[in-house]
C-alpha positions as CSV (number, residue, x, y, z in Angstrom):
1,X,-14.1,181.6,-55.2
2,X,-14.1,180.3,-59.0
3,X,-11.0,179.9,-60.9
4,X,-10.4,179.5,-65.1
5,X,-7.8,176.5,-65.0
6,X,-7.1,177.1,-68.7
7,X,-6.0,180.9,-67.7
8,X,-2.7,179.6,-66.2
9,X,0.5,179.7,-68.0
10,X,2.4,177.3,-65.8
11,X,4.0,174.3,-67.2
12,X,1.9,170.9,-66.1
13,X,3.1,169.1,-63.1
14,X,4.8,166.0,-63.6
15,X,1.0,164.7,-60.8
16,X,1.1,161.5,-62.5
17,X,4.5,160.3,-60.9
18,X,4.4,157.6,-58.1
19,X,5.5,158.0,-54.9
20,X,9.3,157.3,-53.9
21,X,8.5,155.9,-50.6
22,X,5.7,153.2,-51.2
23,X,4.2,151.4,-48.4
24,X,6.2,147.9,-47.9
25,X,4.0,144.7,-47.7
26,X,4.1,142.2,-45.5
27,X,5.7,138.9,-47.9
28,X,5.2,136.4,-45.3
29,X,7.2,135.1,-42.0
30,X,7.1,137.5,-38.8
31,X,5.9,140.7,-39.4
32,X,7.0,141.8,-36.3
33,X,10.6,143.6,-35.5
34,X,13.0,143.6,-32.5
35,X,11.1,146.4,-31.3
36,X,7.5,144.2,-31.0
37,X,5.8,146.8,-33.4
38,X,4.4,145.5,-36.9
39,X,6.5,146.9,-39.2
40,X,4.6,146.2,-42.3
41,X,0.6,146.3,-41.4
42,X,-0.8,150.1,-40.9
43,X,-2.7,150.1,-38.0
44,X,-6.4,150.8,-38.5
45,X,-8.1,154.1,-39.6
46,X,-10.5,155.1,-36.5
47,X,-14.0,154.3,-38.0
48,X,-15.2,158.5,-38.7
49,X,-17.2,159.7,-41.7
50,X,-15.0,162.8,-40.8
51,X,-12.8,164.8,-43.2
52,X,-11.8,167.7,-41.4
53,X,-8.9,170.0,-43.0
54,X,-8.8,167.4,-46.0
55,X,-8.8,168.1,-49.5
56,X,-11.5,167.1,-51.8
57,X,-12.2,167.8,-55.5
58,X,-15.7,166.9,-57.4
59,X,-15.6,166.9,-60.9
60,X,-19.0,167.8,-63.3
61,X,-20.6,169.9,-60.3
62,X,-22.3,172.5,-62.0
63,X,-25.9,171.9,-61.9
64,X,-27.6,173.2,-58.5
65,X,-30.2,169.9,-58.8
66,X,-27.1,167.4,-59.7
67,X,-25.3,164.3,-57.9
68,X,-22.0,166.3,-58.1
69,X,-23.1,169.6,-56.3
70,X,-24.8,167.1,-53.6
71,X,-21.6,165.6,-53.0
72,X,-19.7,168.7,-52.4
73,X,-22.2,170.2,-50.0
74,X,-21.9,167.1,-48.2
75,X,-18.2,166.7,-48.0
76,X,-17.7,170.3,-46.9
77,X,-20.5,169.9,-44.0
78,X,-18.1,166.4,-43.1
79,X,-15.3,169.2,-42.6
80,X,-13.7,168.8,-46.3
81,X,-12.3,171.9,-47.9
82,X,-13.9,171.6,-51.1
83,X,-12.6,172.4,-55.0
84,X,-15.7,172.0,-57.4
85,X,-15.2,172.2,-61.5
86,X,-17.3,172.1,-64.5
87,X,-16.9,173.1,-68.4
88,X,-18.7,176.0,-67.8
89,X,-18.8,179.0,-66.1
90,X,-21.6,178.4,-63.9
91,X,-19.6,176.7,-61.9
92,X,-18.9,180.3,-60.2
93,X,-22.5,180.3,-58.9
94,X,-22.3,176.9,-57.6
95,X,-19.1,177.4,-55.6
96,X,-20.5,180.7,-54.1
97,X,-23.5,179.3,-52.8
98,X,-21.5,176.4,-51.4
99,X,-18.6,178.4,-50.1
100,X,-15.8,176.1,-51.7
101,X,-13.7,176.7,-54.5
102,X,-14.8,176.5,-58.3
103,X,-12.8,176.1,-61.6
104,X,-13.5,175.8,-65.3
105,X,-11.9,173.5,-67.0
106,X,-12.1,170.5,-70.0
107,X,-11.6,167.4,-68.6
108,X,-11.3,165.5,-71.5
109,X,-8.2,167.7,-72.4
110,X,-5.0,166.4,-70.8
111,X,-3.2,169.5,-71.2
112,X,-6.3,171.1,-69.2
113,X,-6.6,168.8,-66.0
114,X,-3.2,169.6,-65.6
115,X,-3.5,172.9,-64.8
116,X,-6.4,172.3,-63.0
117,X,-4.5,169.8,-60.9
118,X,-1.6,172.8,-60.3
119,X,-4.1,174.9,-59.8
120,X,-6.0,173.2,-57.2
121,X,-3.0,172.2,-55.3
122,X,-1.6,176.1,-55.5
123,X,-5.2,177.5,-54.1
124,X,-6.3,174.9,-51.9
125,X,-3.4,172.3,-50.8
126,X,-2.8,168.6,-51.8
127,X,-5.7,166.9,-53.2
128,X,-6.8,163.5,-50.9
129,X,-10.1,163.5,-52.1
130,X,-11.2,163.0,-55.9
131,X,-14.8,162.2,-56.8
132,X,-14.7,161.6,-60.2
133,X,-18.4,163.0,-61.6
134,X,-18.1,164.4,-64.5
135,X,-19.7,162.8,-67.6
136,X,-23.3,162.4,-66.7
137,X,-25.2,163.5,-69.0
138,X,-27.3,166.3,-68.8
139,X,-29.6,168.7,-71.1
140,X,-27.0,170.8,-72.3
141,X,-25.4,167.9,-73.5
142,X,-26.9,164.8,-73.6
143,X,-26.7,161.1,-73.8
144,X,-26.3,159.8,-77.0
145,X,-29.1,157.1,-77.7
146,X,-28.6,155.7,-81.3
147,X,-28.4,151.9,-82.3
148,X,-24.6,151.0,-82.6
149,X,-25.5,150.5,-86.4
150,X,-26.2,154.1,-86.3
151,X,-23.5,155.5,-84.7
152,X,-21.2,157.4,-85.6
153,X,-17.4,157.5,-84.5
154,X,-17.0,160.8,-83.5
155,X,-20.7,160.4,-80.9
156,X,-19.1,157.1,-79.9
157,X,-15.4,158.9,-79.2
158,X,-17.6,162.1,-77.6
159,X,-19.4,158.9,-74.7
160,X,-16.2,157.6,-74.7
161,X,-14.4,160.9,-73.6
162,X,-16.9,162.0,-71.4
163,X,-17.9,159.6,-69.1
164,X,-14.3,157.3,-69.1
165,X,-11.7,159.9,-70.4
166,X,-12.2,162.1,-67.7
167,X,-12.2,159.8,-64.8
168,X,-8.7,158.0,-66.3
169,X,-7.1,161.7,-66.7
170,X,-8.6,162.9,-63.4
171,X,-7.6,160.2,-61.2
172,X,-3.7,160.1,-63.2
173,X,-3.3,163.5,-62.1
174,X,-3.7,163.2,-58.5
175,X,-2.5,159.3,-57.8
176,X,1.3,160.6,-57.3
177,X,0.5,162.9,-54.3
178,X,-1.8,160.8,-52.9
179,X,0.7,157.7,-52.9
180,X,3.6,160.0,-51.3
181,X,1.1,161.0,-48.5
182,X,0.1,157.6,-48.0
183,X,-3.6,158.1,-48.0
184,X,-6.1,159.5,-50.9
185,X,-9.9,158.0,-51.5
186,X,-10.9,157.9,-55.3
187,X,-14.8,157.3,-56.3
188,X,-15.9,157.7,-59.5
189,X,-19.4,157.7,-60.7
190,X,-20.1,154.6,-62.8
191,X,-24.1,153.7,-63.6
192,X,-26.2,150.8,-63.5
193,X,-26.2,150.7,-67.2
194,X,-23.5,149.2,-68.4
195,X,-22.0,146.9,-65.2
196,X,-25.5,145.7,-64.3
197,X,-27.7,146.2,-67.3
198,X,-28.3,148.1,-70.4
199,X,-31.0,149.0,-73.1
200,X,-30.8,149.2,-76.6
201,X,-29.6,152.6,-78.1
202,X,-27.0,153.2,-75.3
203,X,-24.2,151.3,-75.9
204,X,-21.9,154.0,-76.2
205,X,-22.7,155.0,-72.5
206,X,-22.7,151.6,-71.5
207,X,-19.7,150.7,-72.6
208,X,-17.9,153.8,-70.9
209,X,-19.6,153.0,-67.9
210,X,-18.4,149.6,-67.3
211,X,-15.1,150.7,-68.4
212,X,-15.3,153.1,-64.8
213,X,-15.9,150.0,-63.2
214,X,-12.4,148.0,-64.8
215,X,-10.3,151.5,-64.1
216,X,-11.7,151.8,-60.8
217,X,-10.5,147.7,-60.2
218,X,-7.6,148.1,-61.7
219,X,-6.2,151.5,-60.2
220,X,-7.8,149.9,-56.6
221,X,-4.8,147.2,-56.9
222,X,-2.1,149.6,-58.2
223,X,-2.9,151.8,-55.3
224,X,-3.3,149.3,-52.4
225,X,-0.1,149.6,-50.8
226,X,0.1,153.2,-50.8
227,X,-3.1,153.6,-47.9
228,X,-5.3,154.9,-51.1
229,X,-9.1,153.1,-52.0
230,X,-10.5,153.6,-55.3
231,X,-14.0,153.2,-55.4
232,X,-17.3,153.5,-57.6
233,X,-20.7,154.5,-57.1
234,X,-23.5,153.3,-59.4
235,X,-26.3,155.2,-59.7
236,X,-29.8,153.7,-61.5
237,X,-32.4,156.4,-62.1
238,X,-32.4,159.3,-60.1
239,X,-34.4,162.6,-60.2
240,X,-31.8,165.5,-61.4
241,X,-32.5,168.6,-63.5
242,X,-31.7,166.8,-66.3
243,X,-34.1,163.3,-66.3
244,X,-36.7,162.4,-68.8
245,X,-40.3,162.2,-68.3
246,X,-39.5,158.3,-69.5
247,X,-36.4,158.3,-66.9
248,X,-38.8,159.1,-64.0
249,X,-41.5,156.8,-65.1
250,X,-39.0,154.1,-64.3
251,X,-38.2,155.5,-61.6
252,X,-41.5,154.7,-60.0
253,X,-41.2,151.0,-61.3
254,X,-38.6,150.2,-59.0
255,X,-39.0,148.1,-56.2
256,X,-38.9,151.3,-53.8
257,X,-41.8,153.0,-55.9
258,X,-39.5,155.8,-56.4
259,X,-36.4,157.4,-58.7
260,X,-33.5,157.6,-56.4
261,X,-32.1,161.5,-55.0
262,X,-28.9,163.3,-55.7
263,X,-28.3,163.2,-51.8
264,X,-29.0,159.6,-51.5
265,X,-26.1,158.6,-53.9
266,X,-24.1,161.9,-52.4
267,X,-24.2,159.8,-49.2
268,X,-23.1,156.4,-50.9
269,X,-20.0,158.3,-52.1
270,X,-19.3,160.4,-49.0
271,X,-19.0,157.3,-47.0
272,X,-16.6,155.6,-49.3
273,X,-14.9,158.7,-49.3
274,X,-14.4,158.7,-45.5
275,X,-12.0,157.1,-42.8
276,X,-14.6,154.9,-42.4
277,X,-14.5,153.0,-45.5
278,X,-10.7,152.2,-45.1
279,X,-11.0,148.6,-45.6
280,X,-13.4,148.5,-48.9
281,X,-11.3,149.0,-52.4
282,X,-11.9,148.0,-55.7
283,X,-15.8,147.6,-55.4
284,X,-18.8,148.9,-57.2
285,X,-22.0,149.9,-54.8
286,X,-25.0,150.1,-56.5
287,X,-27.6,152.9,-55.6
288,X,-30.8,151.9,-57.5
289,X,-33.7,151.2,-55.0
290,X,-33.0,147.5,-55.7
291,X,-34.2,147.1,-59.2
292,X,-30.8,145.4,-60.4
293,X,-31.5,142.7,-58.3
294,X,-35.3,142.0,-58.8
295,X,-36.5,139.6,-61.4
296,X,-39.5,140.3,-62.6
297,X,-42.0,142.6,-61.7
298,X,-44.9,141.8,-60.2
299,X,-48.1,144.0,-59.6
């Protein structure tokens, strides 16, 4: 089923609003009642890459060959039930030949992920699930690569909107909910350009990038007493519809010999999306076949 968020009428949900009820922290001396139980410390999450009956929404999924399509066929086969959105109206065929859920909708515009985020919640339930994907660049619109001397402030704001804008609005609108559950798992797709490295020309993309990495830091310790991890995945080059010929040449300069698959970083961010990853927050993995790490190349 694919839905047009910007169809709806209704006024925006207040999703941004914190939970009443926050999870209390332990502040030192016993933790322990009367009764004998910890009053303070959640128990452990059994250790399952299971999502069964939860709700999960992946942003920038409408490309069959793309890192946000593989991550929503694998959180629906871990039992998720699965909202997928794009700009365009592709987005239709994707979410029929998944069998999940598909809207349209601007993520860069406010007014626009709010009535995605009422609509989701009206067709599919409480979102606990966000993988924030949208951004990456692709052939119908593509990375701006221009020396910073070159560029211009609108292509700057455009990087800037894309790749940050839409993981800060994104993750806004569904932080209240999640807090007032007491659970929720957040990942957004950062790159390797930008926190590890970067190359001349892409400094608008870099800079958005990292700043995925400080919103996913900074929303991991606002969210860390209300049982909700926020998360990144960074991705270094990776064979999508939408690489290079000179992307997948360095792709075979990594250490592995190879660019890296949309399932392969689908799997990085379904594990930090499960049960299982309940006691990492606030961290960055890096999916790149080790080339951040190496330093130098040797033949």
């Amino acid at each position: 089923m694919a839905i047009d968020a910007r169809a709806g009428s209704r006024p925006r949900r207040d999703a941004s609003r914190r939970g009443a009820a926050r999870r209390s922290r332990a502040t030192g001396g016993d933790p322990v009642g009367q009764s004998g139980q910890d009053e303070h410390v959640p128990l452990p999450e059994p250790v399952t890459m299971r999502l069964d009956g939860r709700v999960a929404l992946v942003t920038g999924a409408g490309s069959p060959d793309g890192i946000g399509y593989a991550t929503a066929r694998r959180l629906a086969d871990l039992g998720a039930r699965v909202a997928i959105v794009s700009t365009t109206r592709r987005i239709h065929e994707r979410a029929a030949e998944l069998g999940v859920t598909g809207f349209v909708a601007d993520l860069t515009d406010e007014s626009e992920v709010g009535a995605l985020a009422d609509a989701v919640t009206e067709q599919l339930g409480d979102v606990e699930v966000l993988v924030n994907n949208a951004g990456l660049a692709s052939r119908a619109s593509p990375e701006v690569l221009r020396p910073v001397a070159q560029l211009s402030y609108e292509e700057w704001r455009g990087e800037i909107d894309r790749n940050l804008t839409t993981a800060f609005l994104c993750s806004r609108a569904f932080i209240g909910g999640m807090a007032e559950r007491g659970w929720g798992r957040i990942v957004s797709l950062a790159a390797t350009a930008g926190p590890v490295n970067a190359l001349p020309t892409e400094a608008a993309y870099a800079a958005a990038k990292a700043g995925v990495v400080g919103l996913t830091r900074a929303l991991a310790m606002e969210m860390i007493a209300d049982g909700v991890t926020v998360n990144a995945v960074a991705p270094g080059t990776i064979h999508t519809a939408a690489s290079t010929m000179a992307e997948l040449k360095q792709g075979l300069g990594t250490p592995v010999g190879r660019p890296g698959t949309p399932d392969e970083v689908a799997a990085s961010v379904a594990f930090l999306c499960s049960p299982a990853a309940s006691y990492i927050t606030g961290q960055m993995l890096v999916v790149d076949g080790g080339n951040s790490v190496r330093e130098a190349q040797f033949r």
